[in-house]
C-alpha positions as CSV (number, residue, x, y, z in Angstrom):
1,X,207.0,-34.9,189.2
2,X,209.8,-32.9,190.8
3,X,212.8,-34.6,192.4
4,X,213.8,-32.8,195.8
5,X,217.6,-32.8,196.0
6,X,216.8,-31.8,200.0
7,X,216.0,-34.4,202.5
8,X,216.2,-35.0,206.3
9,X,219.0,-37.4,207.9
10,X,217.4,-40.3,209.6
11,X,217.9,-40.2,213.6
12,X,220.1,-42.7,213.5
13,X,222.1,-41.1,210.6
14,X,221.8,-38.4,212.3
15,X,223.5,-39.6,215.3
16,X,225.9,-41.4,214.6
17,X,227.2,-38.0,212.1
18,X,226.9,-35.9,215.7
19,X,229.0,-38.5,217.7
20,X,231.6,-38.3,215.1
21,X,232.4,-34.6,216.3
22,X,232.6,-35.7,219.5
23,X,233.9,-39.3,219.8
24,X,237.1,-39.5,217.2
25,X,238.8,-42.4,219.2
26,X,238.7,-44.0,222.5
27,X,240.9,-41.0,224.6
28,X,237.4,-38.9,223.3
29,X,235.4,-41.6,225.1
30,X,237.8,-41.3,228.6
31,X,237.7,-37.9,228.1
32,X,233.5,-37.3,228.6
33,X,233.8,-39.8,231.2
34,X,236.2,-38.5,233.4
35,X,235.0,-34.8,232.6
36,X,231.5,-36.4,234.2
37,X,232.9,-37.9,236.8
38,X,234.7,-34.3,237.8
39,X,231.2,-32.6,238.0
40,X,229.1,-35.7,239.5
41,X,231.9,-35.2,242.7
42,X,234.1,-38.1,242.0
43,X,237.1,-38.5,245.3
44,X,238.1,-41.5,243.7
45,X,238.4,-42.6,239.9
46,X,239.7,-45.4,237.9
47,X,240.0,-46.2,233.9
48,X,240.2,-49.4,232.6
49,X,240.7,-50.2,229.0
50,X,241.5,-53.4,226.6
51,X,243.3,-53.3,223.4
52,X,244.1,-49.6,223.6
53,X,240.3,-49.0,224.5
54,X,239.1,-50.4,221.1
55,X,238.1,-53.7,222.8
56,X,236.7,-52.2,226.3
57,X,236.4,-48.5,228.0
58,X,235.7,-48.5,231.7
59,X,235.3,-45.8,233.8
60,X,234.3,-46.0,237.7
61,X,233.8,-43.2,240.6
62,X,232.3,-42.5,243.9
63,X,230.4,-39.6,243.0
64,X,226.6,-38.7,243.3
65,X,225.4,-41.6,241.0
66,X,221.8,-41.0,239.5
67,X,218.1,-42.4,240.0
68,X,216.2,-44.5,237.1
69,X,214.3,-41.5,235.7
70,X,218.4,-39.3,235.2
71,X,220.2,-42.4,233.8
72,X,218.0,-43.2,231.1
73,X,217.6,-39.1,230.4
74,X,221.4,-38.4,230.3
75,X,221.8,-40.8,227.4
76,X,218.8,-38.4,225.3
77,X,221.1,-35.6,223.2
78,X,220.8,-31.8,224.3
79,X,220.4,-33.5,227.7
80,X,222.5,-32.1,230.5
81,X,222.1,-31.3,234.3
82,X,224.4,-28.3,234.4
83,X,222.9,-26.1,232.0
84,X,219.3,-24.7,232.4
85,X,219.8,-20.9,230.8
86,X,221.2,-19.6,228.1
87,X,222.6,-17.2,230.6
88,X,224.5,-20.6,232.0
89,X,226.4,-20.2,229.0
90,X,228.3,-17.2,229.5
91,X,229.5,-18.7,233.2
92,X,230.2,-22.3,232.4
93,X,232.0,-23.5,235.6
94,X,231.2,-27.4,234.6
95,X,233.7,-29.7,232.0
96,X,230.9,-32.6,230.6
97,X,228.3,-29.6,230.0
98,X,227.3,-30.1,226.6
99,X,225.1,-32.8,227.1
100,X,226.2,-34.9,224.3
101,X,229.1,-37.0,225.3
102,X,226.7,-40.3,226.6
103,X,224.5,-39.7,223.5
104,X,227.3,-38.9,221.3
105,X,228.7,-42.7,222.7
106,X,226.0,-44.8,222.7
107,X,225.9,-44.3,219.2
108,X,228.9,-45.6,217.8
109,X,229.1,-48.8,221.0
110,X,228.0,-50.7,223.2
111,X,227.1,-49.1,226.7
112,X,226.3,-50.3,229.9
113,X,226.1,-47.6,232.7
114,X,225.8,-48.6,236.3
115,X,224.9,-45.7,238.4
116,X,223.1,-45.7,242.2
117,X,222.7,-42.8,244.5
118,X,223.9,-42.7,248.3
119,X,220.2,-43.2,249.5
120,X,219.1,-45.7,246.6
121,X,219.2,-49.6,247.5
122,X,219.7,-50.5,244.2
123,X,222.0,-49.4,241.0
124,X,220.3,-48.4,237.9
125,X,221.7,-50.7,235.3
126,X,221.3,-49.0,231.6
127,X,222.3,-51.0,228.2
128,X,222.7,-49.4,225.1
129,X,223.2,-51.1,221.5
130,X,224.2,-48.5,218.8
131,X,221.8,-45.5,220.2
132,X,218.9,-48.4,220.2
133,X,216.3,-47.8,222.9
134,X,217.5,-48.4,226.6
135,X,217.3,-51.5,228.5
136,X,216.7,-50.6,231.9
137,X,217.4,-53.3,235.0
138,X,218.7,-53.4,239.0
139,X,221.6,-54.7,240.5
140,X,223.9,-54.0,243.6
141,X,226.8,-51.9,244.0
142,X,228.2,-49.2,245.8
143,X,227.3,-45.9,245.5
144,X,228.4,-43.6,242.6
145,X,228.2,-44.6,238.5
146,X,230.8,-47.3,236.4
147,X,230.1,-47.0,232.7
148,X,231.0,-49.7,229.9
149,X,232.1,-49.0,226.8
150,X,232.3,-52.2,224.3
151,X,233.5,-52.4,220.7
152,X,233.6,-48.7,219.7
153,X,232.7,-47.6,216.3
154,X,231.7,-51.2,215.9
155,X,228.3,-50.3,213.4
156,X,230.6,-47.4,212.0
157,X,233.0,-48.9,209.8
158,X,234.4,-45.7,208.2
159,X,235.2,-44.7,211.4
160,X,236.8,-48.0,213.0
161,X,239.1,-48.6,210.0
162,X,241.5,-45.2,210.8
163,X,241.7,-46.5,214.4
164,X,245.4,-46.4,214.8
165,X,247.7,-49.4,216.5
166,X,246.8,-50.1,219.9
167,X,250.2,-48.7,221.4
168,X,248.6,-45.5,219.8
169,X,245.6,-45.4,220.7
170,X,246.8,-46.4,224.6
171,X,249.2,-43.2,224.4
172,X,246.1,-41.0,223.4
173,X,244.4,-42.5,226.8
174,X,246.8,-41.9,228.6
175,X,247.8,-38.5,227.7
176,X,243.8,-37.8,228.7
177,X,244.1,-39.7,232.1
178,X,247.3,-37.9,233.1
179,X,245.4,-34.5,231.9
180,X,243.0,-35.4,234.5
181,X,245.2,-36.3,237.1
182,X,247.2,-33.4,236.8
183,X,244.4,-30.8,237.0
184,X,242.7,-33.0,240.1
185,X,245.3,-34.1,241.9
186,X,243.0,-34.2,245.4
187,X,241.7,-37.1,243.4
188,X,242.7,-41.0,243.6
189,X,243.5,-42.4,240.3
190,X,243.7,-45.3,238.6
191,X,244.6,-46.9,235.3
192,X,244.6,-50.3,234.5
193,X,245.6,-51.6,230.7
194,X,245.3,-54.9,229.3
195,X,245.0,-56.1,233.1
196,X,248.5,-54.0,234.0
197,X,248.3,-51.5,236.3
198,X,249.7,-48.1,234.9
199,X,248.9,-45.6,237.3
200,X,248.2,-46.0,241.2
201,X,247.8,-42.5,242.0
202,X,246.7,-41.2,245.7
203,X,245.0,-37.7,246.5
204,X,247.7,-35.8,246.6
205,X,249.2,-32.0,246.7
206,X,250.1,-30.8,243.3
207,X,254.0,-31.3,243.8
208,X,253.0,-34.6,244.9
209,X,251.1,-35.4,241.9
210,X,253.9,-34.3,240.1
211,X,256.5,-36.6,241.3
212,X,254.2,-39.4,241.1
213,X,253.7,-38.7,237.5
214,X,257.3,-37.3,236.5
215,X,259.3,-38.5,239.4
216,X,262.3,-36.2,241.1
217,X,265.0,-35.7,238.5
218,X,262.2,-34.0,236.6
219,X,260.5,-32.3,239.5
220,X,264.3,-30.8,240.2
221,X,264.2,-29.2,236.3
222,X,261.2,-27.0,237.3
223,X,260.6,-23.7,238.6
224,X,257.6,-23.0,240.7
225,X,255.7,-20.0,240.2
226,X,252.5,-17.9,241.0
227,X,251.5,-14.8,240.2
228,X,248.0,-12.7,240.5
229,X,246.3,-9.8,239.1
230,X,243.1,-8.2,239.6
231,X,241.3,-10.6,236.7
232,X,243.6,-13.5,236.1
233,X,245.7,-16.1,238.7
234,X,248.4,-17.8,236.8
235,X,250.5,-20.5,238.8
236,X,252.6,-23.4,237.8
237,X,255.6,-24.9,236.8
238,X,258.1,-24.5,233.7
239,X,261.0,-25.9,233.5
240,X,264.7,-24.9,233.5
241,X,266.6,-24.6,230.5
242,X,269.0,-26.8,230.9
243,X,265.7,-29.6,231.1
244,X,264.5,-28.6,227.6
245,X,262.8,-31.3,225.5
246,X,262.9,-32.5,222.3
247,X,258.8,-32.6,221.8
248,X,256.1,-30.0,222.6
249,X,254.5,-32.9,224.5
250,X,255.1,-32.0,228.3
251,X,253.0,-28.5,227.7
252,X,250.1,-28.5,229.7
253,X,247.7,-25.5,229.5
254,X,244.8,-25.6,232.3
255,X,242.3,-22.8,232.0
256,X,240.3,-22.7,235.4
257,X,241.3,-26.9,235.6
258,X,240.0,-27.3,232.1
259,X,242.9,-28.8,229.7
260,X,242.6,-26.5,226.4
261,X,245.4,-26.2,223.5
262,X,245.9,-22.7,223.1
263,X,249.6,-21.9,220.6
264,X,249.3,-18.3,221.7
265,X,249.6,-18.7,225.2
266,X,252.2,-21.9,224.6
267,X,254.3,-18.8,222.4
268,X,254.3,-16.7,225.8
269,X,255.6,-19.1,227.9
270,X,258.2,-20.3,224.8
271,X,259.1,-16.6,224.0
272,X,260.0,-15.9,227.9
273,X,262.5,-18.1,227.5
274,X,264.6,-15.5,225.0
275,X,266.6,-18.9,222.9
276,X,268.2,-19.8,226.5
277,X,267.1,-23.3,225.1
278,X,269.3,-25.0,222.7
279,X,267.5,-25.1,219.4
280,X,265.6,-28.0,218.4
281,X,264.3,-28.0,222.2
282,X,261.2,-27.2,224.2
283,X,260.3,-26.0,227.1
284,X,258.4,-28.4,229.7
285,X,255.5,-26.0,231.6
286,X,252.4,-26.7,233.5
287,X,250.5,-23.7,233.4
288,X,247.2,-23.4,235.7
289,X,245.3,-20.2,234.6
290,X,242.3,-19.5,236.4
291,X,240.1,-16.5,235.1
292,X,236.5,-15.2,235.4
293,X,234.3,-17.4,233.4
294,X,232.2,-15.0,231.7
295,X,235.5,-13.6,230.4
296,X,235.8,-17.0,228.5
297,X,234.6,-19.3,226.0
298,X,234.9,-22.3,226.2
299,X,232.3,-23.6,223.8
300,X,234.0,-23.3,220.8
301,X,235.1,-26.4,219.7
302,X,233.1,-30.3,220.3
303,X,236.3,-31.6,221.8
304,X,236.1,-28.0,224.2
305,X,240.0,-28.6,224.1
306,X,239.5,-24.2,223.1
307,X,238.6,-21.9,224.3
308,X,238.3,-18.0,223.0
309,X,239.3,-15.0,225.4
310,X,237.9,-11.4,225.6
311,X,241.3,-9.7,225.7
312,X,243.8,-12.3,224.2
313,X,246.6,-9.5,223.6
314,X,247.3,-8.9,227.6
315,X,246.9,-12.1,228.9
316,X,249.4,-13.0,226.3
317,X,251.5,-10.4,227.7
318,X,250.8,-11.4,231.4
319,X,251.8,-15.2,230.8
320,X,255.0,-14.2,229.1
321,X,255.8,-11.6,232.4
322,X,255.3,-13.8,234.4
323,X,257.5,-16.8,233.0
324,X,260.1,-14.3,232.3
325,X,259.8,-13.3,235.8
326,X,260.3,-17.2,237.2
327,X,263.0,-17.5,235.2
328,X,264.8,-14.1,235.8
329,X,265.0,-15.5,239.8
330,X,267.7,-18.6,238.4
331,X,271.1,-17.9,237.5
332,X,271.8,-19.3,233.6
333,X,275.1,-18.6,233.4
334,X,277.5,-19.5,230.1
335,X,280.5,-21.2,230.9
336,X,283.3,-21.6,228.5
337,X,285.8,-24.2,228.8
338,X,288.4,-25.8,226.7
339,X,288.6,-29.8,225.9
340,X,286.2,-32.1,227.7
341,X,282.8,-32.9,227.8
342,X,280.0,-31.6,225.5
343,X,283.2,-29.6,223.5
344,X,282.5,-28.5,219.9
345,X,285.2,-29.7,216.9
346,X,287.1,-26.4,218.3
347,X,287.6,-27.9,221.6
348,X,285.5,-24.9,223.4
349,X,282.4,-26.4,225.3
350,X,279.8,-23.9,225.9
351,X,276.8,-24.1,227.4
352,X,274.4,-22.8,230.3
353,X,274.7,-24.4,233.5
354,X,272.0,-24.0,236.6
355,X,273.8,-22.2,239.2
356,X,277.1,-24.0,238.9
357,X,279.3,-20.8,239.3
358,X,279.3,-18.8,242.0
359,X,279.1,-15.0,239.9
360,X,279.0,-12.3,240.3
361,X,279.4,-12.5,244.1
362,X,278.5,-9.4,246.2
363,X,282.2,-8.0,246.2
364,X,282.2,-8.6,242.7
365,X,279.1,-6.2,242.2
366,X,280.8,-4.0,244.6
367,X,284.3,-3.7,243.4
368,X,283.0,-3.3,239.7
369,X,280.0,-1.0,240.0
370,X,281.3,0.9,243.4
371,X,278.5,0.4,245.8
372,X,280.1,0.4,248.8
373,X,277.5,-1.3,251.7
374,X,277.8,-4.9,253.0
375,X,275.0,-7.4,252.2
376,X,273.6,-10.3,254.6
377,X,270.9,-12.9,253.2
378,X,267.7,-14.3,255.1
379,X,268.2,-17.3,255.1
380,X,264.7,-18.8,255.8
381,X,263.2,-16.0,253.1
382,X,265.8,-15.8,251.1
383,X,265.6,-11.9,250.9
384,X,268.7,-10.1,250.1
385,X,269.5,-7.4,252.9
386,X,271.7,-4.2,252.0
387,X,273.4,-2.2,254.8
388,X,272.3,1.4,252.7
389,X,270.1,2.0,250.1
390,X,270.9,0.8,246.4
391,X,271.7,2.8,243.8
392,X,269.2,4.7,242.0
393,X,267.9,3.0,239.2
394,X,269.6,-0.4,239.9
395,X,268.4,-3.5,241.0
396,X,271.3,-5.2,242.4
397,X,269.7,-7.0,245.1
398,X,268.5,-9.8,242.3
399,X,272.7,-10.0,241.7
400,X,273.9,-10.1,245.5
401,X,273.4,-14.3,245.4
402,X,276.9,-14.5,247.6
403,X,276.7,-11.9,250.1
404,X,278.3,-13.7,252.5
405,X,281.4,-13.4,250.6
406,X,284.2,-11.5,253.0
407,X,284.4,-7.7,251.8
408,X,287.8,-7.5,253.1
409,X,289.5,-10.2,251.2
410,X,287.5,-9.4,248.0
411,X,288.6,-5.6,248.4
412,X,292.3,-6.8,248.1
413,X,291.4,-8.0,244.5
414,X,292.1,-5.0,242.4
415,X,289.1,-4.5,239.8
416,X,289.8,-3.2,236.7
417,X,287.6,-3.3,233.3
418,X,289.7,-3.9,229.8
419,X,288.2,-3.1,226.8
420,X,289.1,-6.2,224.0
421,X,288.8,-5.3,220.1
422,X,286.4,-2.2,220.8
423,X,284.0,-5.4,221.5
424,X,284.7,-7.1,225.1
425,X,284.7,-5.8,227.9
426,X,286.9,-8.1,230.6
427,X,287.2,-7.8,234.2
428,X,288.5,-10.1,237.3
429,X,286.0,-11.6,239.4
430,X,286.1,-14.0,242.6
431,X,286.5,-17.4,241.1
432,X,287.7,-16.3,237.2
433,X,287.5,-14.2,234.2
434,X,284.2,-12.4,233.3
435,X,283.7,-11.5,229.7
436,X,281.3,-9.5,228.3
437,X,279.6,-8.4,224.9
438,X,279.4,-4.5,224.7
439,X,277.0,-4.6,222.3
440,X,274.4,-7.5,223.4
441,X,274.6,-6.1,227.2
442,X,273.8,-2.5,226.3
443,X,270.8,-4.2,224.0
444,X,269.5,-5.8,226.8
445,X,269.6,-2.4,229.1
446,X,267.9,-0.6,226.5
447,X,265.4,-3.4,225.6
448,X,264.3,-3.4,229.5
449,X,263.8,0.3,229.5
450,X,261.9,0.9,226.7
451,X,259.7,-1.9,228.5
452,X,259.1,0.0,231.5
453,X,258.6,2.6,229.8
454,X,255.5,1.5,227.7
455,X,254.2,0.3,231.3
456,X,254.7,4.0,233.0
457,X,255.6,7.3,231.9
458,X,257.1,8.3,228.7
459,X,260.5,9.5,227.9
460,X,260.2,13.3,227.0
461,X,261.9,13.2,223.5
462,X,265.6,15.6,222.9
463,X,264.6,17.8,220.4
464,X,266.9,17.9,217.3
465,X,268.1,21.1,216.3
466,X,267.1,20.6,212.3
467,X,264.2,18.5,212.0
468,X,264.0,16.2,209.6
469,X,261.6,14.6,207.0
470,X,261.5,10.8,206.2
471,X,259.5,9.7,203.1
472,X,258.4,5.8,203.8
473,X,256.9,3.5,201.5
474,X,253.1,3.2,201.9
475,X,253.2,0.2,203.7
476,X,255.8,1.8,206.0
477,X,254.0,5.4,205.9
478,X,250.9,3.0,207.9
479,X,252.8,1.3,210.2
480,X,254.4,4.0,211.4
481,X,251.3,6.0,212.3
482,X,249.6,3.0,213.6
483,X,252.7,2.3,216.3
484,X,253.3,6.0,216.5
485,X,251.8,6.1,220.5
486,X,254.5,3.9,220.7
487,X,256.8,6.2,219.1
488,X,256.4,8.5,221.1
489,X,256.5,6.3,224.8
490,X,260.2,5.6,223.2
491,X,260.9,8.7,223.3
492,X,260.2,10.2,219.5
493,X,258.6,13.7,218.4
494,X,257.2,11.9,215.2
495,X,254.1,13.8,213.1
496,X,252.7,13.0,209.2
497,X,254.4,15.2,207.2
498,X,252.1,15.0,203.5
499,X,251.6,11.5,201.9
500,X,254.0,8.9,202.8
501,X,256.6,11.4,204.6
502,X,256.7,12.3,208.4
503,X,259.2,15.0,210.1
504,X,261.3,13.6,212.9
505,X,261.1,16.5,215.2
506,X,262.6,14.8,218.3
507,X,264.1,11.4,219.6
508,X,265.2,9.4,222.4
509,X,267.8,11.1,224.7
510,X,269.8,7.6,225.2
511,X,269.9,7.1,221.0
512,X,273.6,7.4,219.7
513,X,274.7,10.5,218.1
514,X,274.7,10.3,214.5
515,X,272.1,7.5,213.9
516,X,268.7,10.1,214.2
517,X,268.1,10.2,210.2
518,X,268.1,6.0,209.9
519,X,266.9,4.7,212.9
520,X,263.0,4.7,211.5
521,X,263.6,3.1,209.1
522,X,265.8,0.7,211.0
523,X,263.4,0.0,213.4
524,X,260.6,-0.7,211.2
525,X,262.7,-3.3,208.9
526,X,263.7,-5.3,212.2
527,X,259.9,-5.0,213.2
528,X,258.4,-6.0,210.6
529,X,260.7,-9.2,210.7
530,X,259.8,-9.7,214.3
531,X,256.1,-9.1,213.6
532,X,255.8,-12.0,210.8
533,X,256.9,-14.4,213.1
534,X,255.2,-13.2,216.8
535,X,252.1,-11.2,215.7
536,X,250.6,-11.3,219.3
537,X,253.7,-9.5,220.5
538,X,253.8,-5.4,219.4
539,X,255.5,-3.7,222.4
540,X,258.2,-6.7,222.5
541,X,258.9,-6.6,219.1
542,X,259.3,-2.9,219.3
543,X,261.3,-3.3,222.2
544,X,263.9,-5.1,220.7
545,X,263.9,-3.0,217.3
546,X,264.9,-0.2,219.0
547,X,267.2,-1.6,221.6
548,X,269.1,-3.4,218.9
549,X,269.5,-0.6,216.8
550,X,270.1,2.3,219.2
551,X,272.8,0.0,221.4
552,X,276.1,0.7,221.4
553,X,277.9,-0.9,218.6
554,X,281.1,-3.7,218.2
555,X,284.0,-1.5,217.4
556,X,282.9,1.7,219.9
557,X,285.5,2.3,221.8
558,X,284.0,3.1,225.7
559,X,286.5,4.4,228.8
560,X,286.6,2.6,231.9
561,X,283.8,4.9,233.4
562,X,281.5,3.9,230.4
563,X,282.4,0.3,230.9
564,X,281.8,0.0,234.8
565,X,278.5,2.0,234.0
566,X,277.0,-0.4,231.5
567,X,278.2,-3.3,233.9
568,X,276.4,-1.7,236.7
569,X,272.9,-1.2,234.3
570,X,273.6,-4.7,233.3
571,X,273.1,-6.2,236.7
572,X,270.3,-4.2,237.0
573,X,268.1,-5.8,234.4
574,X,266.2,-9.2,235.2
575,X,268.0,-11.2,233.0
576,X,270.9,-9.9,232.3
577,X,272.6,-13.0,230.6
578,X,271.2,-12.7,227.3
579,X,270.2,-10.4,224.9
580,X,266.4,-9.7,223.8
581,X,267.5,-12.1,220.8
582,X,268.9,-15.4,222.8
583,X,272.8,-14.2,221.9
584,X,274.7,-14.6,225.5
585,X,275.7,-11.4,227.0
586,X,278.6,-13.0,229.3
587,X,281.0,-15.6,229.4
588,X,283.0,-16.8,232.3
589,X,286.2,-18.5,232.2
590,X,286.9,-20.2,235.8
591,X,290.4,-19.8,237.6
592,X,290.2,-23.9,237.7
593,X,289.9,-23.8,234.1
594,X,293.1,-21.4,233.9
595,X,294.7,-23.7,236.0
596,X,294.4,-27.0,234.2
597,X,295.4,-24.8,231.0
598,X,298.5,-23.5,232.0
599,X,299.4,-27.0,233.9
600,X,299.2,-26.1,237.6
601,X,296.3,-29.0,238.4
């Protein structure tokens, strides 16, 4: 007789395998709960648990509660009120809609759900061993559903042993009820632990669910933020750099309310920040990004903690705009000073302070870049108002943060730029010294350019009077014809030239004279560097190939009309106090500081 090797699982086998992917540990079981008590309407919420919800899970809401015949179905697997279609699929607008978590549960505890509708008489009282069959009786309460959860994993020994400590377990909860809260903050909330009360929280406005949770010192580290585009809403907070953390664990990612774990949106947000945080830190951010369901998919995981998007690359690219964008509005500027707090072994202290120094002022911008028109500030819009028009090209209504400064006092201040070493470029300003790097401030112009260019038109290339061949490894030969549209947006007249060669026929008109025949190959080393470790990122790491390489170099000398002219593009940019790399641009050395140096304080 033939031995089959094949054989079906037993239900309850079965089961308690399928609860496995979806219950891990007691913040799974909050989870499902609280997702249900979003879609059943809830106004009013509150978690209970007992030894780190090992011991006891309770959830309780006022939502739409259900009759006899919907309580004992919701416990069934595949069973679900929010999904009829598979066309439901590809719009999925619910959070507990895969109809497993209350199967998935009352297989590994023991459950007792107490659910009534607004018109019943009567809750529907539900007990469930270990997925054995329901136990259905009647009792009173108010409308909307309270679910028990006793002694989880208690028949599934494998799975109760790698429960961790209950101070574990409790953060995991938390992290789950604070989710929750954060995404829903028109909803009460509360948490009760071992008979303590954790959270209290009223309906509040987002800010206000915000201080509640994080309090003011850390409400003052953010930056608000909201942006829209035809497809995709993104709004939010992230914080400052100066409030950087030493976890990843304040990032919070909300796709259309629904907390997901996504590390290349988290790299946007962290790669806006350029290294303006001080290695070893993180960025806090509560990102809400709300986009088209059918655009999404969020069924791609048990724990639907991921989610897959149709067009990845650009809303990469629109996260990491847009936190740029919040942060280019603050002034980080570097301040050096000598003895002190937070000094290094050297006795120079530097570091980036919020909007401590008043720089540049408007006269400043004026005396040093020669526009010549007074600025006044709305004060209840904060819009910067110029007297004529700016500049062509410039931007310098971002810079004018002091207009109110007096021209006339300012104009007595004679401006001049020094040139340092062939490498700094100094120059008086209201309150100090302003020092900048030639070389990292010239990077940062070109790096914003070549930006705005991939966005609009082209640069039409200078065409070299010899062209030139290049021969490239293979590897090299590929990568440059695959980035060659972007070539040529740069500003490059590049075509294949046989195997593994390509004539240089023209290049950018702002590249340095005498670096045409080693820039390629320059910029695809540096790119290839960037590339290994921000994949997602093509135009940026581009970007900063060729604005590293084609900037003006430590040791060119520059007159005082080429100095005043890269100041002038500097303050143009949006952040024009660091480079694309994180290296600061400018330093500024305060008359105060001066003072106490020389003995006059």
């Amino acid at each position: 007789m033939i031995q089959h090797k094949i054989h079906i699982l037993p239900d309850h086998i079965a089961n308690k395998i399928a609860a496995g992917e979806v219950i891990q540990r007691p913040e799974s079981v909050v989870k499902e709960l609280l997702e249900n008590s979003l879609d059943a309407g809830s106004k009013d919420t509150a978690v209970v648990i007992k030894d780190g919800g090992k011991k006891l899970i309770q959830v309780v809401d006022d939502g739409t509660g259900m009759d006899e015949q919907d309580a004992v179905a919701s416990f069934l697997r595949h069973a679900t009120s929010k999904i009829a279609s598979y066309e439901d699929l590809e719009e999925i607008t619910t959070y507990g809609f895969r109809g497993e978590a209350l199967a998935s549960i009352a297989a590994v505890a023991q459950v007792t759900m107490k659910t009534r509708c607004i018109d019943d008489e009567a809750a529907v009282v539900v007990h469930i061993d270990g997925g054995g069959t329901p136990r259905v009786t009647r009792e009173g309460r108010e409308p909307g559903t309270s679910v028990f959860v006793q002694n989880l994993f208690y028949n599934v020994a494998a799975r109760r042993k790698f429960l961790k400590s209950t101070n574990t377990e409790f953060r995991h909860v938390y992290d789950a009820v604070q989710r929750v809260a954060l995404s829903h903050p028109e909803i009460a909330m509360r948490f009760v632990s071992d008979d303590e009360t954790i959270l209290d929280l009223k309906a509040e406005t987002l800010q206000g669910r915000v201080l509640d949770i994080f309090g003011e010192r850390q409400l003052d580290g953010m930056i608000w933020f909201e942006e829209k585009s035809e497809v995709i809403s993104l709004h939010g907070y992230i914080g400052k750099p100066t409030f950087g953390q030493k976890s990843r664990a304040n990032q919070y990612l909300f796709l259309n309310r629904r907390y997901i774990v996504n590390r290349n949106i988290n790299h946007a947000v962290f790669s806006a920040y350029e290294n303006l945080l001080v290695k070893g830190s993180f960025p806090f951010f509560l990102l809400f990004l709300d986009i088209d369901p059918r655009r999404v998919d969020v069924n791609v995981h048990p724990s639907k903690m991921e989610a897959k998007f149709d067009d990845e690359q650009n809303i990469y690219r629109f996260v990491s705009t847009v936190a740029k964008k919040a942060l280019a509005v603050r002034e980080f500027v570097p301040a050096l000073s000598f003895g002190g707090e937070g000094t290094s072994s050297s006795g120079i202290g530097l570091g980036f302070t919020d909007r401590q120094h008043s720089w540049p002022s408007a006269a400043d911008i004026r005396s040093i870049t020669g526009f010549e028109g007074s600025a006044t500030i709305d004060r209840a819009t904060g819009e910067i108002i110029l007297s004529k028009s700016v500049p062509d090209g410039t931007q310098l209504a971002r810079q004018l943060l002091l207009a109110q400064e007096d021209t006339a006092a300012s104009a007595e201040r004679a401006h001049v730029v020094w040139q340092l070493h062939n490498k700094y470029i100094l120059t008086p300003i209201e309150n100090g010294l302003m020092i900048i790097d030639q070389h990292v401030a010239h990077e940062r112009v070109l790096y914003e350019r070549v930006l705005e260019r991939f966005d609009n038109t082209p640069r039409s290339p200078q065409q070299v009077l010899f062209p030139f061949t290049l021969e490239l490894t293979a590897g090299d030969h590929a990568l440059v014809i695959e980035l060659l549209p972007y070539f040529e947006k740069l500003g490059f007249a590049i075509k294949p030239f046989g195997k593994n060669t390509v004539m240089i026929e023209g290049v950018p008109p702002d590249l340095r004279q005498g670096s045409n025949e080693k820039i390629i190959e320059e910029i695809l080393s540096l790119y290839k560097e960037y590339h290994q470790e921000s994949p997602m990122e093509v135009r940026d790491n581009l970007a900063k190939s060729f604005s590293c390489k084609a900037a003006i170099k430590a040791g060119d000398k520059l007159s005082e009309q080429q100095m005043k002219s890269l100041i002038d593009q500097l303050f143009s940019t949006k952040m024009p106090f660091v480079c694309p790399h994180g290296r600061p641009i400018v330093l500024k050395i305060s008359t105060e500081e001066f003072d106490r140096r020389f003995g006059r304080t």
